[in-house]
DRENTOR-217106 format. One record per residue: residue in one letter; x, y, z of N, C-alpha, C in turn. Coordinates in steps of 0.1 Angstrom, whole numbers, padded with zeros to 4 digits, always signed. Atoms other than C-alpha are relative to their C-alpha. Example, Ala and Ser with C-alpha at 12.3 -4.5 7.8 and 13.67 -1.06 7.14 Angstrom:
<nodes>
A+0009-0012+0000+0123-0045+0078+0009+0012+0000;S-0009-0011+0000+0137-0011+0071-0008+0011+0008;
</nodes>
This chain:
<nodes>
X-0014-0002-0002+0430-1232-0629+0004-0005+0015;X-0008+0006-0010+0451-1250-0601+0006+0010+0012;X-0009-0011-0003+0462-1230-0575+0011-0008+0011;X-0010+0005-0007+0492-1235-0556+0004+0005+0012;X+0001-0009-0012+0503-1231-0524-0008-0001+0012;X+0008+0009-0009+0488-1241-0492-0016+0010-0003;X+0013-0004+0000+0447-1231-0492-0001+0008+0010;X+0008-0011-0009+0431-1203-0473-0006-0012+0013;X+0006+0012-0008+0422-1221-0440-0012+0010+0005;X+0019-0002+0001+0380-1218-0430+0000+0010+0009;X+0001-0005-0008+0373-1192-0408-0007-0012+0018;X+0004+0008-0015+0371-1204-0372-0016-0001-0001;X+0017+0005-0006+0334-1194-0363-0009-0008-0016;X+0003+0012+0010+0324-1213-0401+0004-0012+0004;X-0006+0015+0001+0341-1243-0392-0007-0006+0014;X+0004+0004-0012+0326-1242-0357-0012-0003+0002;X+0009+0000+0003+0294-1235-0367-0004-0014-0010;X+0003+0011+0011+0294-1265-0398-0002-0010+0013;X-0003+0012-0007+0307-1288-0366-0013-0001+0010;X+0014+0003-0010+0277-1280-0343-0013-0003-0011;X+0012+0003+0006+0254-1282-0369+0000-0016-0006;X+0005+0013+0002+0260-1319-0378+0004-0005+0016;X+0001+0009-0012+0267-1328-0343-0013+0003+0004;X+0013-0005-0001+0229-1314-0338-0008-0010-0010;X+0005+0014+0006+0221-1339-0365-0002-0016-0001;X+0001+0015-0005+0235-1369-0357-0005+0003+0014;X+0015+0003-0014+0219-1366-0319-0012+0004-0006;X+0016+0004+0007+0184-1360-0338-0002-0010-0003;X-0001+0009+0005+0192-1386-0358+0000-0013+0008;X-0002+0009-0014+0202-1406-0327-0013+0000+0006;X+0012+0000-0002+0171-1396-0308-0009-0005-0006;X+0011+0003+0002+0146-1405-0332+0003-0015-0002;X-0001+0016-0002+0162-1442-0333-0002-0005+0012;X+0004+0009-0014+0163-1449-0297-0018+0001+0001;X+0012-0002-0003+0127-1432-0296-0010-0013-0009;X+0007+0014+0010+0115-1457-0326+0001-0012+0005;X-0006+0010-0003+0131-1485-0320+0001-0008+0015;X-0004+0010-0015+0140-1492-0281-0012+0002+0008;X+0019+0012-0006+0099-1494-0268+0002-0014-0004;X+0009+0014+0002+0093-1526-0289+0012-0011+0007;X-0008+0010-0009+0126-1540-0273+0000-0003+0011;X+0001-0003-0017+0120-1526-0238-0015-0013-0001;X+0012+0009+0000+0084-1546-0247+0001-0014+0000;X-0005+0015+0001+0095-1577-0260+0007-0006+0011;X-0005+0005-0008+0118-1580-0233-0006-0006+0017;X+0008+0000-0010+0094-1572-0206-0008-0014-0001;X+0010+0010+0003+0068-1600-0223+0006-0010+0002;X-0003+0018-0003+0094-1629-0223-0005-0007-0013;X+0007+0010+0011+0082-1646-0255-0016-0001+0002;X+0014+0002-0004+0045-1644-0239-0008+0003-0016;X+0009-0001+0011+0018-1643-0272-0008+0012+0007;X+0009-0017-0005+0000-1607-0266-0011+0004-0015;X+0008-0006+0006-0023-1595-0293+0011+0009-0006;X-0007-0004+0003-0008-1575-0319-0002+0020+0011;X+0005-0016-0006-0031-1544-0304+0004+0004+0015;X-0002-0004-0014-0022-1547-0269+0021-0003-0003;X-0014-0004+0000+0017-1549-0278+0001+0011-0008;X-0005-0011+0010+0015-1520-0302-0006+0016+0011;X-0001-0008-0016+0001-1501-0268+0003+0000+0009;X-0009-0003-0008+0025-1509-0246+0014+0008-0006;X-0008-0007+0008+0049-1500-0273-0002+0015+0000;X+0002-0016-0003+0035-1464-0272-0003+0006+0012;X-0002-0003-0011+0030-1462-0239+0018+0003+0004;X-0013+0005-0004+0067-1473-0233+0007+0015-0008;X-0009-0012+0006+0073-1445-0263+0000+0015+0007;X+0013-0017-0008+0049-1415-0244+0011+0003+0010;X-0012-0002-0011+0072-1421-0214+0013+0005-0003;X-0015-0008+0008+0103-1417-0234+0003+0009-0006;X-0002-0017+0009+0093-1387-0253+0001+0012+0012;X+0006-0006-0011+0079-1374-0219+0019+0002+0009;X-0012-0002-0003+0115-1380-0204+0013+0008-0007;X-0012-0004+0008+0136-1370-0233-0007+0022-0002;X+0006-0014+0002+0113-1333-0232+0007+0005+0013;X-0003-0008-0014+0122-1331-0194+0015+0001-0001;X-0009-0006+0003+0156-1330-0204+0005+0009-0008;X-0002-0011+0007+0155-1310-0230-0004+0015+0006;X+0002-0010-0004+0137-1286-0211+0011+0005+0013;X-0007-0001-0014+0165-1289-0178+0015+0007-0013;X-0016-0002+0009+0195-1284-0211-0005+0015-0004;X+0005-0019+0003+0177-1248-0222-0001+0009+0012;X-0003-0009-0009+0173-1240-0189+0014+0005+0004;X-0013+0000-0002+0211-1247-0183+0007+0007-0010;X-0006-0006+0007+0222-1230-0212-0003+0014-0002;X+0005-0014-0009+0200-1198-0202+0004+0005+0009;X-0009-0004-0011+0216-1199-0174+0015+0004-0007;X-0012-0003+0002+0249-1201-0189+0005+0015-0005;X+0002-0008+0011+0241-1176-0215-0003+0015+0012;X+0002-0008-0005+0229-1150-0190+0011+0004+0011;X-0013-0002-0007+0263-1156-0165+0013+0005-0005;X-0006-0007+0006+0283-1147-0194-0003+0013-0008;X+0003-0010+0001+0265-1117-0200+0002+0005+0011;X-0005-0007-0014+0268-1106-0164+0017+0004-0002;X-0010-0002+0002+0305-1112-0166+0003+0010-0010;X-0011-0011+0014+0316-1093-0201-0013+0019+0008;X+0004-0013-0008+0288-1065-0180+0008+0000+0012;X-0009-0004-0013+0309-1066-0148+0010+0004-0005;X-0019-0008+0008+0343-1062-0174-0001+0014-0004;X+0002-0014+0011+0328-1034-0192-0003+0007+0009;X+0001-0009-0012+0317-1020-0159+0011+0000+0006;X-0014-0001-0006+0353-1023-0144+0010+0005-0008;X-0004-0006+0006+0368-1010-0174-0007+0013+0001;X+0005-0011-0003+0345-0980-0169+0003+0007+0008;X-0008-0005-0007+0357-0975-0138+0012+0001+0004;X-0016-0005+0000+0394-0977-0143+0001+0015-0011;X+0000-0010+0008+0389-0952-0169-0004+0012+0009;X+0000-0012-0011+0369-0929-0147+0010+0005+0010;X-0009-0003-0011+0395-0933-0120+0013+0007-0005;X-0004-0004+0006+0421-0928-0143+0001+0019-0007;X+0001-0009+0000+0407-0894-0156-0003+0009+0012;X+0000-0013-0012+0396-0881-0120+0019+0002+0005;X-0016-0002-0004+0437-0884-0108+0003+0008-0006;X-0008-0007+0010+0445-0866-0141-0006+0016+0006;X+0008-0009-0002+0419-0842-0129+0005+0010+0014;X-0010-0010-0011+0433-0832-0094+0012+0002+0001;X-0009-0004+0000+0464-0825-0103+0001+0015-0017;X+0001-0018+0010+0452-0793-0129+0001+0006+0009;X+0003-0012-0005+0458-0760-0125-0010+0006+0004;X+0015-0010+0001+0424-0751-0125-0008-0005+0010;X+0008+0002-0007+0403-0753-0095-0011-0009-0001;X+0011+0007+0002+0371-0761-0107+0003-0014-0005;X-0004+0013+0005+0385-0792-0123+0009-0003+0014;X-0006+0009-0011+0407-0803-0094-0013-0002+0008;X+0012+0000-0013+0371-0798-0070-0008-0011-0013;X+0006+0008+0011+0355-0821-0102+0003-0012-0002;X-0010+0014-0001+0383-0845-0100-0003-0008+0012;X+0004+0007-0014+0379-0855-0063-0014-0003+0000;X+0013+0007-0004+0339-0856-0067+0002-0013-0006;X+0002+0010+0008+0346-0878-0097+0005-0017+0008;X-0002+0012-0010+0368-0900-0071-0011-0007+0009;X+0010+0001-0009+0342-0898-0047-0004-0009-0005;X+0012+0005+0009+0316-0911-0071+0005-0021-0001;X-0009+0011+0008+0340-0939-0083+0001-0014+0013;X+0000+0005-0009+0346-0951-0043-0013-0003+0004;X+0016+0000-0003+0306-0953-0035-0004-0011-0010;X+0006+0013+0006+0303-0978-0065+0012-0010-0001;X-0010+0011+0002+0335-0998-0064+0007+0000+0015;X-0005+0008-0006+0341-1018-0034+0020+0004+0003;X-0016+0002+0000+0376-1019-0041+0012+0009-0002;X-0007-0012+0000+0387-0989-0050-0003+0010+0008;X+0007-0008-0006+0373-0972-0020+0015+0006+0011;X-0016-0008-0005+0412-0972-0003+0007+0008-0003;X-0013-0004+0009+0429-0963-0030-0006+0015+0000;X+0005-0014-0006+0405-0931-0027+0000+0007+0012;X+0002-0004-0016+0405-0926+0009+0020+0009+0000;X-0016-0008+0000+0448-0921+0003+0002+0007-0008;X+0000-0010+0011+0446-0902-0027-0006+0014+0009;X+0008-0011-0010+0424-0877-0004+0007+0006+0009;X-0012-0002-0009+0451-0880+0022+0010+0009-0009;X-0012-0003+0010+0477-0873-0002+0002+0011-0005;X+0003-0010+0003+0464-0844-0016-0002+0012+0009;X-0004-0008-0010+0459-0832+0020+0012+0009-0001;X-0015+0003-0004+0492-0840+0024+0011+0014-0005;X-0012-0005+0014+0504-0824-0010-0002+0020-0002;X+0009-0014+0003+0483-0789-0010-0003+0009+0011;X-0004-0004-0011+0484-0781+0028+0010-0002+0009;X-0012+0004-0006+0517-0784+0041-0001+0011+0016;X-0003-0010-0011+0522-0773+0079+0013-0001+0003;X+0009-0016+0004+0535-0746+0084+0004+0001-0012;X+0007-0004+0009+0523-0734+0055+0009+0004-0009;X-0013+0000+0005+0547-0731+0027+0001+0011-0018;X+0000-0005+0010+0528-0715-0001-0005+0016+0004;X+0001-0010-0002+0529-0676-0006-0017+0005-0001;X+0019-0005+0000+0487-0672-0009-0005-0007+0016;X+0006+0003-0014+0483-0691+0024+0003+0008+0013;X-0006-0012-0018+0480-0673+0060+0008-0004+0005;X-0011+0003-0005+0506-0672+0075-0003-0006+0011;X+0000+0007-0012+0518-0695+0105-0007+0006+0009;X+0003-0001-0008+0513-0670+0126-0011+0015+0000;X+0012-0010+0004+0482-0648+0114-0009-0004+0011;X+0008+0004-0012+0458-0642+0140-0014-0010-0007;X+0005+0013+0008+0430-0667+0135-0014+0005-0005;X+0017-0004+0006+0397-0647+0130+0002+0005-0014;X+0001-0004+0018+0418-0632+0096-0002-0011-0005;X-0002+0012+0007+0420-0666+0086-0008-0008-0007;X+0012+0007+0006+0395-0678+0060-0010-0016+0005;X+0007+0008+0001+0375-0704+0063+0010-0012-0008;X-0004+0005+0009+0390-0738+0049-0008+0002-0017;X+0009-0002+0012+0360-0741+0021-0001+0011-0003;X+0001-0012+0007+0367-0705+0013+0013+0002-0006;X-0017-0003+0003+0407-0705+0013+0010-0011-0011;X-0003+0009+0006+0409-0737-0003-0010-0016+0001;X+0013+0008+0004+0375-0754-0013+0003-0011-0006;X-0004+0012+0007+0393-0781-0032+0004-0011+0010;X+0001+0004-0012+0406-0792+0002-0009-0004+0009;X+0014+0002-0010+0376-0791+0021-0008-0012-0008;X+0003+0011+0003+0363-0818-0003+0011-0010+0004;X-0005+0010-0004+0391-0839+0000-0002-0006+0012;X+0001+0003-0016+0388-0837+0039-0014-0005+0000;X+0014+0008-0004+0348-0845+0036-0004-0011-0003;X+0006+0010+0004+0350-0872+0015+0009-0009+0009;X-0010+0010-0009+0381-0889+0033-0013-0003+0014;X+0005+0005-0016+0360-0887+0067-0015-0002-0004;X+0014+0009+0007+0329-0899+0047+0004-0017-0004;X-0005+0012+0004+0343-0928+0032+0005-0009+0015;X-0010+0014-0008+0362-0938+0063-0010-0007+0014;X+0011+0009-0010+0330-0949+0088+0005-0019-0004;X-0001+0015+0004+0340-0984+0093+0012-0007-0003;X-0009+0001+0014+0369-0984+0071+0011-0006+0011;X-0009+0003-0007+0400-1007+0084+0011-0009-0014;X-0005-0005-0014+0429-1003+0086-0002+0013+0006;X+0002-0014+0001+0422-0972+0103+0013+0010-0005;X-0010-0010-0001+0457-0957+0105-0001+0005-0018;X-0002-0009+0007+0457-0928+0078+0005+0011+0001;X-0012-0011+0001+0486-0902+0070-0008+0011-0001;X-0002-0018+0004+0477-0864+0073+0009+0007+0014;X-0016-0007-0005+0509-0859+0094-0001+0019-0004;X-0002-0010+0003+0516-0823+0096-0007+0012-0009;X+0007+0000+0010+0489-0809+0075-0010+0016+0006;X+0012-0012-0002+0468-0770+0075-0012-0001-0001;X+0015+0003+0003+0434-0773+0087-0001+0005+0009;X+0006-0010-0008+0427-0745+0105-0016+0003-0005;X+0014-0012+0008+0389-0731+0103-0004-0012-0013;X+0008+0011+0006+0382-0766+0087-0012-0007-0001;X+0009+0008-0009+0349-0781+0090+0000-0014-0002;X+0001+0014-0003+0349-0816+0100-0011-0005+0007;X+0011+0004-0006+0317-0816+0116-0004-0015-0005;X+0006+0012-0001+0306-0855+0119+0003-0008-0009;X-0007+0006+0009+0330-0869+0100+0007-0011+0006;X-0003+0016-0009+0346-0905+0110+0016+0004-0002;X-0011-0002+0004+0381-0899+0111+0009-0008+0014;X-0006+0008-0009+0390-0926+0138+0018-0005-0007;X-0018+0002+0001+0429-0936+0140+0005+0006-0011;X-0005-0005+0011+0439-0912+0116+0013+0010+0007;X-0011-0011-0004+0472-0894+0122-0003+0017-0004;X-0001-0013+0001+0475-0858+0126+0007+0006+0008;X-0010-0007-0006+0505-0852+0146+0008+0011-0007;X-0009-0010+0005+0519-0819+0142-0010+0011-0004;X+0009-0009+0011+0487-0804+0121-0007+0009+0011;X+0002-0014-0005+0472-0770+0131-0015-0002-0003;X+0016+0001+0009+0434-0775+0134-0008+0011+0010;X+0003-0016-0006+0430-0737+0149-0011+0001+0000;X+0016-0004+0003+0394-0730+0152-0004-0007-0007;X+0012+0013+0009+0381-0763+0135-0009+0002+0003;X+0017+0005-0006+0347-0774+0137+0000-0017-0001;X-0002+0017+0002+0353-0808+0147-0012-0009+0011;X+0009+0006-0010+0318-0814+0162-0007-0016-0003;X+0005+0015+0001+0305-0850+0168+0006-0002-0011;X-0010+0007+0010+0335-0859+0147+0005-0017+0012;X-0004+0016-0006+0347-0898+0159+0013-0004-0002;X-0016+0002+0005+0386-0895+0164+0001-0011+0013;X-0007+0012-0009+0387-0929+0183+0012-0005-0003;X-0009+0004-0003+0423-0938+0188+0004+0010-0011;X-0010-0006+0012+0436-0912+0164+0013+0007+0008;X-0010-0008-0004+0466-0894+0169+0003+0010+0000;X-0004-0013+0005+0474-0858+0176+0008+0004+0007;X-0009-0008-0005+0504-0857+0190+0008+0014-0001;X-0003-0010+0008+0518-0824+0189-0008+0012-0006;X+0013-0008+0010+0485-0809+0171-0003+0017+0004;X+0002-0019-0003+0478-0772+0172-0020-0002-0002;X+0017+0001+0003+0435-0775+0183-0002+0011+0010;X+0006-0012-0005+0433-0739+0195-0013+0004+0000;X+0012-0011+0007+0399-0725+0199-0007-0008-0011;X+0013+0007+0009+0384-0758+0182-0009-0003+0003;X+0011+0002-0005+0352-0769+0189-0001-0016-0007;X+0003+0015-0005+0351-0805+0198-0011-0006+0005;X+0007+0007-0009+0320-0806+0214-0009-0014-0006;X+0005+0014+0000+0302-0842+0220+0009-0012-0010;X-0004+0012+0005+0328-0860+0198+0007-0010+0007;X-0002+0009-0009+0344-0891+0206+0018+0001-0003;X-0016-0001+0000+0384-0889+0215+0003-0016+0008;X-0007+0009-0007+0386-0923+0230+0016-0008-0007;X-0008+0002+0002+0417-0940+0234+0011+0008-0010;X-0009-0011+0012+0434-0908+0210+0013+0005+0011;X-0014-0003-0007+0467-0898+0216+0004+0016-0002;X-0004-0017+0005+0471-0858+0221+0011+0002+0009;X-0015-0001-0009+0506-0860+0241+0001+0010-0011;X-0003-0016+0000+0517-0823+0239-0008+0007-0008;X+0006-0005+0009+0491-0813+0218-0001+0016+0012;X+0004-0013-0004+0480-0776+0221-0017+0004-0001;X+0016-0005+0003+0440-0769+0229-0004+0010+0008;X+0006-0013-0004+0440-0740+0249-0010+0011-0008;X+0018-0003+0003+0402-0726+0245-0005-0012-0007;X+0010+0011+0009+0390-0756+0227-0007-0004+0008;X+0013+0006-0011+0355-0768+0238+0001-0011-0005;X+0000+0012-0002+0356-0802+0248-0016-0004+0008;X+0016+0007-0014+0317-0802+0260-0005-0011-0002;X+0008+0008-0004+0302-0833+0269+0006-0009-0011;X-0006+0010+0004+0333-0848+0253+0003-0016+0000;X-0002+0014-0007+0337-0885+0254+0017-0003-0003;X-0014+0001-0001+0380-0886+0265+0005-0013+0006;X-0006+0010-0011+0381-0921+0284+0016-0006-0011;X-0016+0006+0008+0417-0938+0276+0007+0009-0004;X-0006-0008+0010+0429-0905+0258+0009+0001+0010;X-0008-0005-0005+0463-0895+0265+0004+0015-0003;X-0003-0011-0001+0467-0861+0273+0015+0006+0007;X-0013+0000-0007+0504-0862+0289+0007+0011-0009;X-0006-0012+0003+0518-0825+0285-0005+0005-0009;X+0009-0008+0012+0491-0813+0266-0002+0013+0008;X+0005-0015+0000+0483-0775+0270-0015+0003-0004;X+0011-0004+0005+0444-0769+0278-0005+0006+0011;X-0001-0014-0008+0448-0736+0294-0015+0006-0002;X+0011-0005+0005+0412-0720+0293-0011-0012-0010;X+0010+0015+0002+0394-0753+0279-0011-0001+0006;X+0018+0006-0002+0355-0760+0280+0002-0013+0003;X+0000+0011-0005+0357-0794+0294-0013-0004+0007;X+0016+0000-0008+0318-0792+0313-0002-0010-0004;X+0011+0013+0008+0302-0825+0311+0009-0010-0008;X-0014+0011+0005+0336-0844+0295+0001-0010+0010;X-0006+0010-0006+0341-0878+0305+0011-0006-0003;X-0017+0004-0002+0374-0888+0314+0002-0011+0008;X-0003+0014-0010+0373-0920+0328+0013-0012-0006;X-0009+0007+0001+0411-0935+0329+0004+0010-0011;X-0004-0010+0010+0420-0905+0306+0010+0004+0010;X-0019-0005-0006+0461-0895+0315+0000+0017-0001;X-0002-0011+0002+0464-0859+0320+0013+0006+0010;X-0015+0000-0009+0503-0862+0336+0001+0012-0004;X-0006-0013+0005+0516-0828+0336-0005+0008-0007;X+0008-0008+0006+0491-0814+0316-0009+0016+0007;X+0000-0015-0006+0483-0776+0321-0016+0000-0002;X+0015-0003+0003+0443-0773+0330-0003+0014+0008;X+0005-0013-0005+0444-0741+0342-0010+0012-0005;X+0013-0006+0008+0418-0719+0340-0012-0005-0010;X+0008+0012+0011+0399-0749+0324-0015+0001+0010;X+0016+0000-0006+0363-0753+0330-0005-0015+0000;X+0005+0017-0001+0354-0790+0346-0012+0003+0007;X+0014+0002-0004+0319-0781+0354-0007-0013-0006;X+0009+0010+0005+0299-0815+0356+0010-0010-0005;X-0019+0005+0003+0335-0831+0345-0001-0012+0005;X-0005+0007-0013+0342-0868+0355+0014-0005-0002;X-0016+0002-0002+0373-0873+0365+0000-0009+0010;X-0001+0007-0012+0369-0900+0389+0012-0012-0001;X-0012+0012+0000+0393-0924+0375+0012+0009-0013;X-0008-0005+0009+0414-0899+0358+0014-0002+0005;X-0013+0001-0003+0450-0896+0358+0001+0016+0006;X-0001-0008-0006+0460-0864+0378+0013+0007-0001;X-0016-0002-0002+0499-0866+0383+0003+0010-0005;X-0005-0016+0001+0514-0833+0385-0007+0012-0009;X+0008-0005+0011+0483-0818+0364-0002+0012+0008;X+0001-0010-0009+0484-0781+0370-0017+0008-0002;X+0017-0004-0005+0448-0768+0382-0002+0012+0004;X-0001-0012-0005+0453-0734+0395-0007+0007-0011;X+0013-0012+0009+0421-0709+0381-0008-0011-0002;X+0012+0008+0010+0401-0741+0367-0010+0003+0009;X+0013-0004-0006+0364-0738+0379-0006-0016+0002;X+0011+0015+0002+0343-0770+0386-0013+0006+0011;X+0010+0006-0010+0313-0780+0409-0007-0011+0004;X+0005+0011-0007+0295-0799+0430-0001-0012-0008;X+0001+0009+0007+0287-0823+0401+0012-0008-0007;X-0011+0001+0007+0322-0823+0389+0006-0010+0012;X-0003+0012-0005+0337-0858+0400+0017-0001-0001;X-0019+0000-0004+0375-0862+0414+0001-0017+0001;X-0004+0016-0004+0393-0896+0421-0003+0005+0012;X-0001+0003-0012+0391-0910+0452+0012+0007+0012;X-0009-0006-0008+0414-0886+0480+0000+0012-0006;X-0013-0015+0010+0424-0856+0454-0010+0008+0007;X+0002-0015-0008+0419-0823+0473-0001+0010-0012;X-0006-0009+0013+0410-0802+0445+0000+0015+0002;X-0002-0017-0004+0407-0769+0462+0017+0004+0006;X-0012+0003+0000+0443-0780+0473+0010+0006-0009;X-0008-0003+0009+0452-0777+0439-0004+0012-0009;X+0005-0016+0003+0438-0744+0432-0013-0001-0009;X+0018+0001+0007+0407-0756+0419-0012+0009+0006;X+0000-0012-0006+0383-0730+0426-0018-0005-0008;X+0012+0001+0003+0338-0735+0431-0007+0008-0011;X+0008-0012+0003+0315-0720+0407-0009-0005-0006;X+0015+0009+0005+0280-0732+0406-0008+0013-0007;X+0011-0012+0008+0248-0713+0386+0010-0001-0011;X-0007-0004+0017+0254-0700+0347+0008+0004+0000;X-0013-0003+0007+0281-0699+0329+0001+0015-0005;X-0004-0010+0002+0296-0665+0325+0000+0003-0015;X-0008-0003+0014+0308-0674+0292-0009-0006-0011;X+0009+0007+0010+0277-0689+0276-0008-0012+0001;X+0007+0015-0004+0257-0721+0279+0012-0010-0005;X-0004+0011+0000+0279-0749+0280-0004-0016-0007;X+0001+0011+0006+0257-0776+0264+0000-0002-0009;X-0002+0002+0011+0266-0792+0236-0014-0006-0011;X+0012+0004+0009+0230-0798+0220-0002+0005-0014;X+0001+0002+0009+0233-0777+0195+0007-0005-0014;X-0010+0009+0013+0245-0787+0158+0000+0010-0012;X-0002-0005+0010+0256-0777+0126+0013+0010-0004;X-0013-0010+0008+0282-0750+0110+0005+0003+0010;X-0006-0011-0012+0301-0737+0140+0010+0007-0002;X-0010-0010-0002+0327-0720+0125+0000+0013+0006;X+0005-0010-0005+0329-0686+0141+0015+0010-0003;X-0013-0013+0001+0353-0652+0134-0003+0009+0011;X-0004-0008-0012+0350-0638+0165+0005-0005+0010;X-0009+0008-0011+0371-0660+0187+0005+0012+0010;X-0002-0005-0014+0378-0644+0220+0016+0001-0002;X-0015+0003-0004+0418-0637+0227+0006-0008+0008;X-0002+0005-0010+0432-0661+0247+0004+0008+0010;X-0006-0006-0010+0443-0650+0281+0012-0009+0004;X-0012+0007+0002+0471-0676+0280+0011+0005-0006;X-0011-0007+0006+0504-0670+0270+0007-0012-0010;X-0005+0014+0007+0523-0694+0246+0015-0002+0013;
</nodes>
């Protein structure tokens, strides 16, 4: 029976497959004629009409063929290798897709993840980011502001949700970050994990509650943090080169041995924060407040401290040789003989005041390491 109507057309991979399998035939087909055939011409041509024996032209002829089979193998062997190769670059590829679709997916459900209600799943979400940034290159920014963001979005300063301490709670009630808000304290470890290296540096946590946070040895170079309250941090051998805290509330944090170069704490507040064996050169401290301040062994070389209140500050071992001074109030601070002035400055002048031998208030060196948060912070003897 006839049928009518245009025909079912072949399937593609049949029709592709039929086409390579006689193009695979005719070059065989092809091959074994040049291989037969073009010795006894390459021979004859070579001889010139010369009379040869049938036996000695029917072994140049196979010589001439040996060669040709011998050549036509070394390409066959260079076209298997090449298509081994091919074969194995398109397998990488559809594995790099399938790996990049893995991790848009992952990325995709960790996001979904930190914005649950539920704790343990938001603290699940951000590892899962984490994880995601450590193997993908590329998505290692897009984590780093997500991390921010979340700062951003979950510690507002001052403090806006009814479970958080209040602005003005004294600071030893004040939990711990990783106790008060453990979901945070990941964000903040992975941000200053991830960002060693990382450019551009500048990163938003403007305004942001991190009191009693630990940052210990975290990279958090040019990162903003004007405004933010980092009350009794633990920001030891942290690396805030060129960051910003203007404004910052770093009461009573412990800074010791990190690096503040070229950082900007104009008006910041660090009355009691230990600054030991700080590295401050470049920093601007212009009307910052670091009334009662550990400073011992801080280098300040070309560090601005215009107008800034060091009173009752402790510059034992201190250099200040190329510091900025201009109307910096000094009355109670303590130094000694080791403690290095600019060139002229009269510092007993400015109520700077000797005190060699141990520290009254504890050892001063910043050698040791690890967890420093502490709940028994001293009162200030400062007044706001």
């Amino acid at each position: 029976m006839r049928r009518h109507g245009n025909a079912p057309a072949r399937p593609p991979r049949l029709l592709r497959a039929v086409t390579v399998t006689a193009a695979f035939a005719v070059a065989l087909a092809l091959l074994a004629a040049i291989v037969w055939f073009l010795p006894g011409v390459v021979v004859d041509h070579d001889l010139a009409g010369a009379n040869v024996e049938p036996k000695e032209r029917l072994s140049a002829v196979n010589n001439v063929r040996a060669t040709l089979l011998q050549a036509v193998g070394g390409l066959a062997i260079f076209a298997g290798a090449y298509v081994a190769w091919r074969q194995m670059r398109v397998g990488q590829e559809g594995l790099h897709a399938t790996r990049e679709g893995q991790i848009t997916d992952r990325f995709g459900q960790a996001v979904d993840q930190t914005g649950s209600d539920k704790l343990d799943v938001r603290i699940g979400g951000l590892y899962s980011l984490w994880r995601v940034a450590e193997h993908s290159h590329r998505d290692r920014e897009a984590v780093i502001a997500i991390m921010a963001a979340f700062l951003r979005i979950h510690l507002p300063w001052p403090p806006s949700s009814p479970d958080a301490p209040a602005a003005d709670a004294p600071i030893n009630s004040v939990p711990p970050l990783e106790t008060r808000a453990p979901d945070a304290q990941v964000a903040l470890t992975c941000l200053g994990v991830l960002g060693e290296g990382r450019r551009p540096e500048w990163l938003n946590l403007i305004a942001t509650d991190l009191r009693r946070a630990d940052c210990d040895g975290l990279h958090l170079q040019g990162v903003i943090l004007d405004r933010a309250c980092m009350a009794a941090a633990s920001v030891f051998r942290v690396d805030l080169t060129r960051a910003s805290l203007a404004g910052a509330i770093l009461r009573q944090a412990e800074l010791a041995t990190s690096i503040l170069r070229a950082a900007r704490c104009v008006d910041a507040d660090l009355r009691g924060a230990r600054l030991v064996e700080t590295d401050l050169a470049e920093a601007d401290f212009t009307d910052a407040d670091l009334r009662e301040a550990d400073l011992s062994g801080a280098w300040a070389a070309g560090t601005v401290f215009r107008r800034a209140d060091l009173r009752m500050t402790n510059l034992r071992n201190a250099d200040l040789s190329t510091a900025d001074l201009f109307e910096t109030l000094l009355e109670g601070a303590h130094a000694n003989a080791a403690t290095r002035w600019p060139a002229g400055f009269d510092p007993t002048a400015r109520g700077v005041t000797s005190r060699e031998g141990p520290e009254e208030d504890g050892p001063t060196s910043a050698t040791v390491s690890g967890f420093t948060l502490r709940t028994d912070l001293p009162e200030l003897r400062s007044y706001p």
